[in-house]
C-alpha positions as CSV (number, residue, x, y, z in Angstrom):
1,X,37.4,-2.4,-59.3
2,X,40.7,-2.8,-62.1
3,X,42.0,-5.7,-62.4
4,X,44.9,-7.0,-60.2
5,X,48.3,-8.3,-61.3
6,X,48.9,-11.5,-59.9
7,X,52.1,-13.5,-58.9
8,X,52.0,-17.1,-58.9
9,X,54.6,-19.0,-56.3
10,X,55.1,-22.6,-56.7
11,X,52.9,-22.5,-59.5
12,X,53.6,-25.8,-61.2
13,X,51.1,-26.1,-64.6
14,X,48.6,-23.4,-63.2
15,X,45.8,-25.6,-62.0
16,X,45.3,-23.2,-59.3
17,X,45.3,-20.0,-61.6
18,X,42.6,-21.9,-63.9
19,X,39.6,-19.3,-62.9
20,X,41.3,-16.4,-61.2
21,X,41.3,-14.4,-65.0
22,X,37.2,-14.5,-64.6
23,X,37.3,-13.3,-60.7
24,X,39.4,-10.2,-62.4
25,X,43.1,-11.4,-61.2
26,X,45.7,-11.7,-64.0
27,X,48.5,-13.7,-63.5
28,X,51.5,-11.7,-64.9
29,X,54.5,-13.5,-63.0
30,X,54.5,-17.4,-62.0
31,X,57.5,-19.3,-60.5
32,X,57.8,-22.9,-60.7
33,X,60.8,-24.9,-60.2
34,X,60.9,-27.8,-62.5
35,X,61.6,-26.8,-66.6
36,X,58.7,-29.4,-68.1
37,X,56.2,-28.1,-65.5
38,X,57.2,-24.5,-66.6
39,X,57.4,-24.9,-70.0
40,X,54.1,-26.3,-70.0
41,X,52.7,-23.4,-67.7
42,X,54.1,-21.2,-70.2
43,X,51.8,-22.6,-72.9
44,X,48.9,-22.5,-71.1
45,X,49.7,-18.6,-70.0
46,X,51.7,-17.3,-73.1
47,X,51.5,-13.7,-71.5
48,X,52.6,-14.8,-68.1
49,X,56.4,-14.3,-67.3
50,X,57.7,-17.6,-66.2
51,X,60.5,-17.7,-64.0
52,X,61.9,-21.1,-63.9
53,X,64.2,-22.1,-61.0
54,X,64.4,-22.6,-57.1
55,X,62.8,-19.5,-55.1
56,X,65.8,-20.5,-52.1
57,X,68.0,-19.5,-54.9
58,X,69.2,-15.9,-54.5
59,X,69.5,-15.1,-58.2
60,X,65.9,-16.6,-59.3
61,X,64.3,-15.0,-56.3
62,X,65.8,-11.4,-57.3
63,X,64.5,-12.6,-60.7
64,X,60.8,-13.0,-59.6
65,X,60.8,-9.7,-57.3
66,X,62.2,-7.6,-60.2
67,X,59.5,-8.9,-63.0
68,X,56.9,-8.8,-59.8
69,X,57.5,-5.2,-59.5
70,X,57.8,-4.4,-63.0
71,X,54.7,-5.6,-63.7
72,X,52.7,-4.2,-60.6
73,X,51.9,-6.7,-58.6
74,X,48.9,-6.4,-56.1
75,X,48.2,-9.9,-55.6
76,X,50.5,-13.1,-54.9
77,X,48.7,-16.8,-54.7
78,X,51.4,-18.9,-52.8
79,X,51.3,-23.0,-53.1
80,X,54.7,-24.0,-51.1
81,X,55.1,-27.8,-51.8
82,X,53.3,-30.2,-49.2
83,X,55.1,-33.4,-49.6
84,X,56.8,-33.0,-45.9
85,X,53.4,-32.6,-44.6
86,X,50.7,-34.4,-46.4
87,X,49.2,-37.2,-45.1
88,X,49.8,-39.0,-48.5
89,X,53.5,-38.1,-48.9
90,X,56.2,-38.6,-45.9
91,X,55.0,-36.7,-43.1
92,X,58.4,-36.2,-42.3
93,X,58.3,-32.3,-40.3
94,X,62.3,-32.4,-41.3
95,X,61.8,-32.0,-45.4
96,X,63.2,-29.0,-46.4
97,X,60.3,-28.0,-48.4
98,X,58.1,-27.4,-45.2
99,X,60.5,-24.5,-45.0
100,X,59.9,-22.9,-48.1
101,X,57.5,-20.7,-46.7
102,X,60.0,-18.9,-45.9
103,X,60.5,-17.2,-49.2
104,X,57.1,-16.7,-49.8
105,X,56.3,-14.5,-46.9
106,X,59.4,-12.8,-47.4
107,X,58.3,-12.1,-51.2
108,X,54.9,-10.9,-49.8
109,X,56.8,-8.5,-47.5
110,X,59.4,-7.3,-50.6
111,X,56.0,-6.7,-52.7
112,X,53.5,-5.6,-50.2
113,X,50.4,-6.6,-52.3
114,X,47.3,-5.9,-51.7
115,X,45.4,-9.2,-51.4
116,X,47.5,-13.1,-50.6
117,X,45.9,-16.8,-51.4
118,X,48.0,-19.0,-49.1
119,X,46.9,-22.7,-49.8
120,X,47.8,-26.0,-48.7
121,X,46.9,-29.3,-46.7
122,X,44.9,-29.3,-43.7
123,X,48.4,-30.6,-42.0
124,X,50.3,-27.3,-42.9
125,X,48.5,-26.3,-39.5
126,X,50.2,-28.4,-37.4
127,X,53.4,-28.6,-39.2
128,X,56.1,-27.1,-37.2
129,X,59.6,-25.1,-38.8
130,X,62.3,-23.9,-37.5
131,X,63.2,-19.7,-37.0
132,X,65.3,-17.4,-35.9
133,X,66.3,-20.6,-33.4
134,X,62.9,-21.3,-32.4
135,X,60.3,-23.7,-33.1
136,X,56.8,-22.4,-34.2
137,X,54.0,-23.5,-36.2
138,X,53.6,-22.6,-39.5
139,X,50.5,-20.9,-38.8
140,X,51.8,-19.1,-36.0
141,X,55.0,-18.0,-37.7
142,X,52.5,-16.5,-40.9
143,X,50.9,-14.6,-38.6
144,X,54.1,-13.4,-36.7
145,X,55.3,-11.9,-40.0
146,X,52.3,-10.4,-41.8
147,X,50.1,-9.3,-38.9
148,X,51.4,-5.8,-38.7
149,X,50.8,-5.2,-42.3
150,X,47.8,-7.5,-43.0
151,X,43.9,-8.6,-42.5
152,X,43.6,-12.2,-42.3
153,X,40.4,-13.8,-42.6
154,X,39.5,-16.8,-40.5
155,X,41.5,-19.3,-42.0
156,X,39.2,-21.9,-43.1
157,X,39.6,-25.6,-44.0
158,X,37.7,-26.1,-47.3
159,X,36.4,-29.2,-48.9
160,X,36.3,-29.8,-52.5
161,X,33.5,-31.6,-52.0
162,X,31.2,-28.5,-50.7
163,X,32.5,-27.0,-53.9
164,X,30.7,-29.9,-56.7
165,X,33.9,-31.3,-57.4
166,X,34.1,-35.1,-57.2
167,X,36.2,-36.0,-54.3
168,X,37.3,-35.5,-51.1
169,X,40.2,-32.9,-50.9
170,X,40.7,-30.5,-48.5
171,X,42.5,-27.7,-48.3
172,X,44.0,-24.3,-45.7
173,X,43.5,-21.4,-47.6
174,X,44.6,-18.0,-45.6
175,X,43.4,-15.0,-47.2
176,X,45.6,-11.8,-46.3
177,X,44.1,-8.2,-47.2
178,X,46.4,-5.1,-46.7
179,X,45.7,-3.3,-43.9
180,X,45.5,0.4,-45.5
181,X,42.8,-0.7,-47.9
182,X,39.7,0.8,-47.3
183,X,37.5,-2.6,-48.7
């Protein structure tokens, strides 16, 4: 199998990108909103194009798309913020980063890649947003906008634990596979 071209959302520093080079994913594109954070991705990733700015911003998100494109991606890792939702920030199901899903799934339906990493806190499952003037979870509303052109595996609740790292953070991971790939 070649290696895929990755996009990183919400990629702050690139913890999460840390081993995906030796599972055969190369992250060519990463967006991350703050300049230090970015800057410092950047050094870590020299051949990554960072996009610095706010993805709810029409200009950076156009931005991202074209260099996504460009560069052929066929794999996006998303990371939306989960300070409106984590048990150690505010838990307050108002914050208008719960809604920055939004943008992600609509970059993964711009892009149509082949493979998506959604990760987050164990509460992103029972956080709720608002659409189209309904209320839906934000599982539920994933689903309602990827199904048709998606696989999803179970999603599964990992612990970092099961994993021999030293402490006890979970995390949602969705994993998304195009539906007119053959493996």
């Amino acid at each position: 199998m070649n290696r895929l071209q990755g996009l990183s959302l919400f990629a702050n520093v690139g913890i999460a990108e840390t081993y995906l080079s030796d599972c055969g994913i190369d992250i060519v594109v990463a967006n991350e909103i703050d300049p230090a954070r970015s800057k410092f991705y950047q050094h870590l990733y020299p051949k990554t194009d960072v996009i610095t700015g706010d993805i709810a911003n029409e200009e950076v998100f156009a931005q991202i798309l074209e260099s996504s494109r460009r560069r052929q991606v066929d794999f996006v890792i998303a990371t939306p913020p989960c300070q409106g939702m984590s048990l150690a920030g505010k838990r307050d199901p108002h914050d208008e980063r719960n809604q920055l899903i939004f943008y992600a799934i609509k970059m993964i339906q711009e892009l149509k890649p082949k493979y998506v990493l959604l990760e987050n806190v164990p509460q992103l499952l029972k956080t709720e947003i608002h659409v189209r003037e309904q209320t839906l979870m934000i599982p539920e509303y994933i689903h309602q906008e990827l199904e048709h052109d998606y696989n999803f595996a179970e999603q599964s609740l990992v612990s970092a634990m099961d994993y021999e790292v030293p402490q006890m953070r979970r995390r949602n991971i969705f994993l998304l596979s195009r539906k007119d790939l053959s493996y």
